[in-house]
Structure formats: C-alpha cells, structure tokens
Backbone as a printed PyTorch tensor [residue, N CA C, xyz], in Angstrom:
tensor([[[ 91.2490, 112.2930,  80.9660],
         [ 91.7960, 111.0840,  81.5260],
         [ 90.6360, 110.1480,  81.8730]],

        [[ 90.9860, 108.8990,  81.1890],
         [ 89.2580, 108.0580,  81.8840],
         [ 89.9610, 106.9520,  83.3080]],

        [[ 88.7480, 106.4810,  83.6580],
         [ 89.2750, 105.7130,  85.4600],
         [ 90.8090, 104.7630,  84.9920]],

        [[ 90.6620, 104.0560,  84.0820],
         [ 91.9320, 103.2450,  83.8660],
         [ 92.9280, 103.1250,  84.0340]],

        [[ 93.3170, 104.7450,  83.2700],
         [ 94.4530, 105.8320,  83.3920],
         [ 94.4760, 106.1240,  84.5300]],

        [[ 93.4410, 106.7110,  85.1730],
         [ 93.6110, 107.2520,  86.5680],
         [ 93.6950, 106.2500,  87.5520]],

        [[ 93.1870, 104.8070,  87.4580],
         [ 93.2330, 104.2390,  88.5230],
         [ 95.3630, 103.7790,  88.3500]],

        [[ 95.5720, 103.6170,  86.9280],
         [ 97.3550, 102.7620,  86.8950],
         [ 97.8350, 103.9570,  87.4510]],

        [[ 98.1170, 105.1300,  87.4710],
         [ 98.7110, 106.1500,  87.7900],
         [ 98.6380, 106.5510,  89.4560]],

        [[ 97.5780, 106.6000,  89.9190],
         [ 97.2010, 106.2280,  91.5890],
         [ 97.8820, 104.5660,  92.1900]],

        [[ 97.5880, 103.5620,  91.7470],
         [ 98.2360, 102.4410,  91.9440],
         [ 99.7900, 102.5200,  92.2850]],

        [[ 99.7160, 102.9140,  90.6270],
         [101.7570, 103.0940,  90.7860],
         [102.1450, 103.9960,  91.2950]],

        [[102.1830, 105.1700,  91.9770],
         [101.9810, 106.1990,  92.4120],
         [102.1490, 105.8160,  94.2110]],

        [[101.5730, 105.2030,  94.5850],
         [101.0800, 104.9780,  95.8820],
         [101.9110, 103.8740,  95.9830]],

        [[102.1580, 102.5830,  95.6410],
         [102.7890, 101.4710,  95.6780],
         [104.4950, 102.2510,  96.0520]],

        [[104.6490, 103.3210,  95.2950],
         [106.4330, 103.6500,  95.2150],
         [106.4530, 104.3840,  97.1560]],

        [[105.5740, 104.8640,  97.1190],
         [106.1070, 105.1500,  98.8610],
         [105.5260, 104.1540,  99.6470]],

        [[106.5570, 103.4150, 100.0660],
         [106.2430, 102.5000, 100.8490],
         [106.2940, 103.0940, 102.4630]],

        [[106.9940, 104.1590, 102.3370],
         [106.8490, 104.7550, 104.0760],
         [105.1100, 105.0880, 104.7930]],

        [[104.2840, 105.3610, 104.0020],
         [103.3650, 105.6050, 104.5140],
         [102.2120, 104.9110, 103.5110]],

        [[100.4450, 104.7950, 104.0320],
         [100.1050, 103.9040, 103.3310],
         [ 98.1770, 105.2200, 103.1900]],

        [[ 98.6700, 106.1010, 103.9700],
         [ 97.5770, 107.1660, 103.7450],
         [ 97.9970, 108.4360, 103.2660]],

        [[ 97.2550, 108.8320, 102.2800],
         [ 97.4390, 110.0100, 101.7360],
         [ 96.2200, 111.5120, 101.6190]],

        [[ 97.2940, 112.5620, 101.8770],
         [ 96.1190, 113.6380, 101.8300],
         [ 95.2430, 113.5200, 100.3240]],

        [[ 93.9930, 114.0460,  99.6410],
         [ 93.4380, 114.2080,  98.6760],
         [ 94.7650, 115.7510,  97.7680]],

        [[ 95.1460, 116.2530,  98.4940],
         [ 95.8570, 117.1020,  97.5300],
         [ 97.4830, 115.9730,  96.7020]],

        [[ 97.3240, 114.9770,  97.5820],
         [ 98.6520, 114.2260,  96.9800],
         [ 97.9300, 113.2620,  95.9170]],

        [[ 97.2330, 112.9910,  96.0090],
         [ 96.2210, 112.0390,  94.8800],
         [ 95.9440, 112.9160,  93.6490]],

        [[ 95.7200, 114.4040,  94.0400],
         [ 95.2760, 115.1500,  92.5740],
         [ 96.7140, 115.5790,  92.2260]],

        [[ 98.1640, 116.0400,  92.5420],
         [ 99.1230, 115.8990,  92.4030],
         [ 99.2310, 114.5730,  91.5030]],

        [[ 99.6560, 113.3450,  91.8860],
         [ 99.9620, 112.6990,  91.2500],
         [ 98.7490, 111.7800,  89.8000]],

        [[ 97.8950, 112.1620,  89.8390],
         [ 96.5470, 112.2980,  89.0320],
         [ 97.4870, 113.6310,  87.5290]],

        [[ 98.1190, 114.7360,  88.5530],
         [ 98.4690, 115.7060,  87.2220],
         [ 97.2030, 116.2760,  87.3780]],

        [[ 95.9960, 116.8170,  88.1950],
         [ 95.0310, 117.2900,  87.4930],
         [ 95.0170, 118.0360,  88.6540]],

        [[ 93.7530, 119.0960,  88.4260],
         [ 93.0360, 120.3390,  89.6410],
         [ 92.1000, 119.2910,  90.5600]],

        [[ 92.4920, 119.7290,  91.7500],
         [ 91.4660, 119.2770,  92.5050],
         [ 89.6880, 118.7260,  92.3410]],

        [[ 89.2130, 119.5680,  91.3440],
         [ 87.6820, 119.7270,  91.1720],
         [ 87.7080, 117.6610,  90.1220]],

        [[ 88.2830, 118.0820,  88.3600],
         [ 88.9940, 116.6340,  88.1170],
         [ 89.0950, 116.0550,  88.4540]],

        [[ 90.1220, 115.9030,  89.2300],
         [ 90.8660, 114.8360,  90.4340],
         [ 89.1050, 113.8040,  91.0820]],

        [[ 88.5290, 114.9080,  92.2830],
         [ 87.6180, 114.7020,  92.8410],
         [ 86.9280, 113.3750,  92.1360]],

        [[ 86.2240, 113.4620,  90.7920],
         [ 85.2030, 112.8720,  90.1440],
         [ 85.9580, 111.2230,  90.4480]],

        [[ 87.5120, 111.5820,  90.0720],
         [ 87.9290, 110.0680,  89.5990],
         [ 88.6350, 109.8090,  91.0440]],

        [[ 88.4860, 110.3550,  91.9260],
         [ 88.9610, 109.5980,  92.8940],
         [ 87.6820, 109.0560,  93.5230]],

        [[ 86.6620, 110.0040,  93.5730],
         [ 85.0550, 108.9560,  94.1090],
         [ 85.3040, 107.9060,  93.2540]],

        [[ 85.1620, 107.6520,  92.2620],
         [ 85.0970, 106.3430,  91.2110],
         [ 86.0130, 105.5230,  91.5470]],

        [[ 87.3000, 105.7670,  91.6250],
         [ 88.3050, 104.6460,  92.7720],
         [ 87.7220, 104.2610,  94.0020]],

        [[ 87.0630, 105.0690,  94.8920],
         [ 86.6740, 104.4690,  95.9530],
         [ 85.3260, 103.1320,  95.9830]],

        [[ 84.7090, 103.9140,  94.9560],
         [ 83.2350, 102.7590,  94.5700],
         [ 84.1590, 101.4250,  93.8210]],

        [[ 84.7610, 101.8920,  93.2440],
         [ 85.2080, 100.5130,  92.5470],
         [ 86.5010,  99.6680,  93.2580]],

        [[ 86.5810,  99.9880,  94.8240],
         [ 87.4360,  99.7500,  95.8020],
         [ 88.7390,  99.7550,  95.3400]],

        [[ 89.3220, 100.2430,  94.7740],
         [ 90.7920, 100.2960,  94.5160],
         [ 91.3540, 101.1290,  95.6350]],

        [[ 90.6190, 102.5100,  96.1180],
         [ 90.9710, 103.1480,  96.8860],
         [ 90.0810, 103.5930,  98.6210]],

        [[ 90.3830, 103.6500,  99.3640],
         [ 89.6070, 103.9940, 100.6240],
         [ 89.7030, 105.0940, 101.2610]],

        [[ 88.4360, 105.5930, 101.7920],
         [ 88.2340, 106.5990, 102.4140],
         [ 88.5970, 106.1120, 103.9770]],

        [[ 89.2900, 107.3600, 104.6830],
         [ 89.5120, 107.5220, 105.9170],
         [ 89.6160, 108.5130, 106.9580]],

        [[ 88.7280, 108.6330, 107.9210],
         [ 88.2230, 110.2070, 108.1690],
         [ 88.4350, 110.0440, 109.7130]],

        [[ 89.2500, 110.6390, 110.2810],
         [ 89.1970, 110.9470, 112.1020],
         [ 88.7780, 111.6560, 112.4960]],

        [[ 87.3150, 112.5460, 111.6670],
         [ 86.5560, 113.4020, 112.2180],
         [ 87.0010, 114.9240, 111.5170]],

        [[ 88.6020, 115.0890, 111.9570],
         [ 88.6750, 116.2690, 111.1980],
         [ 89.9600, 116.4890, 110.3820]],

        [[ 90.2730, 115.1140, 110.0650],
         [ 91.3780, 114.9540, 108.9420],
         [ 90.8280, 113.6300, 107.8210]],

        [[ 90.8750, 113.4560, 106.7080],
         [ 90.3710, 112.6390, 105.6430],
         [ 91.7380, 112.1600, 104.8760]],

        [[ 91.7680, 111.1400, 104.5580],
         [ 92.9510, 110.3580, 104.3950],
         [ 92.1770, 109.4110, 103.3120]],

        [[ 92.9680, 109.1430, 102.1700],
         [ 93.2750, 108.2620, 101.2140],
         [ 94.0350, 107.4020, 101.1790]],

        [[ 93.5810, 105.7750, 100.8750],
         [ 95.0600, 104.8510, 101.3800],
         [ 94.0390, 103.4400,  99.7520]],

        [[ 95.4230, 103.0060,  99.4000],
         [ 94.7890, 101.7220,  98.6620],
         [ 94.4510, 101.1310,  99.6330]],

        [[ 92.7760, 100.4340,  98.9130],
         [ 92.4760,  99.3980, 100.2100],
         [ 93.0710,  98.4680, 100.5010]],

        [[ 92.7390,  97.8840, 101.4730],
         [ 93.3870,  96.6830, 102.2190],
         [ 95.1060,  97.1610, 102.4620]],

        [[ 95.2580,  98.0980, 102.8880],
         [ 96.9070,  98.1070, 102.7810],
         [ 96.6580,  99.1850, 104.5370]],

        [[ 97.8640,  98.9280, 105.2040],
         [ 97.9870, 100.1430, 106.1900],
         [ 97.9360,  99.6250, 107.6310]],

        [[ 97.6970, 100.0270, 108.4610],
         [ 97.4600,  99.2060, 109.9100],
         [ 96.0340,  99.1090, 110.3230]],

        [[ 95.0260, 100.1920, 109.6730],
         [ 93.7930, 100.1590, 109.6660],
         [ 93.2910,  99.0230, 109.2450]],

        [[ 93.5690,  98.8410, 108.1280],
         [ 93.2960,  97.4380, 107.6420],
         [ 93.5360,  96.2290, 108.0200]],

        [[ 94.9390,  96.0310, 108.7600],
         [ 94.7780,  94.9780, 109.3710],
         [ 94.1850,  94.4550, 110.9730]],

        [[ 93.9970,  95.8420, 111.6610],
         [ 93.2960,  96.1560, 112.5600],
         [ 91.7330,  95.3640, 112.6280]],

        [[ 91.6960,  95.9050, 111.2170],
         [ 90.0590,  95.2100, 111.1320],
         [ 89.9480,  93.9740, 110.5110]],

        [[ 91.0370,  93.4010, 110.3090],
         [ 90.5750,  92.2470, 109.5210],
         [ 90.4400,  92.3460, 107.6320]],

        [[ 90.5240,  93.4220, 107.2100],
         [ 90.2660,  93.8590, 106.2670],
         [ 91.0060,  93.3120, 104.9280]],

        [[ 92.6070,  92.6360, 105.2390],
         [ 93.2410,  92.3710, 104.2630],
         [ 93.2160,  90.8710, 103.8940]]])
C-alpha cells in the first residue's frame, strides 16, 4: 500500500465517525487492513505530512485528523 492509498482510506475512514475525533493506533491499523508493524511506517508518514496528529496524556496516545476535535480548537489550531 503506498501513503496515497493509505492516507484516502484513513481520511474516509475517520470522517464516517463523527462521534469521536481521536483514535486508538490499533483502530488506524484496523482500518489501514494491515498489522500493526505496516500500519506504524504509514501512519508516521501521515503525521509528518500533517494529515494526521499525534496525541499523548502521558499514558494514553491518541490519533485524530488534524485540526479536527476540541484539542484543536482549544488551541487555536483550526
């Protein structure tokens, strides 16, 4: 799968639940279709190429499209 694929599939993927706007890393390699280790490479590459954001409360890590969520507007971000 190259980022393209992986980024339309994360996009559309994430856009359909509108109830929540952060996601665990096991729901990203789920909807990716791939193993965790896979998954990993192309979800760093979403984050550098900001499609996607990292979010960490110390001892939980959360995935959310950027600019989307209450974090984001918290900070000014959107």
């Amino acid at each position: 799968m190259d980022i393209e694929e992986a980024k339309e599939k994360i996009v559309e993927g994430l856009s359909k639940k509108k109830s929540k706007t952060k996601f665990y890393f096991n729901d990203l390699a789920k909807i990716l279709d791939l193993k965790p280790r896979e998954a990993k490479k192309l979800i760093n590459k979403l984050i550098q190429d900001e499609v996607l954001e990292y979010w960490s409360s110390g001892s939980t890590s959360l995935y959310g499209l950027k600019g989307t969520g209450k974090q984001a507007h918290a900070e000014h971000e959107d």
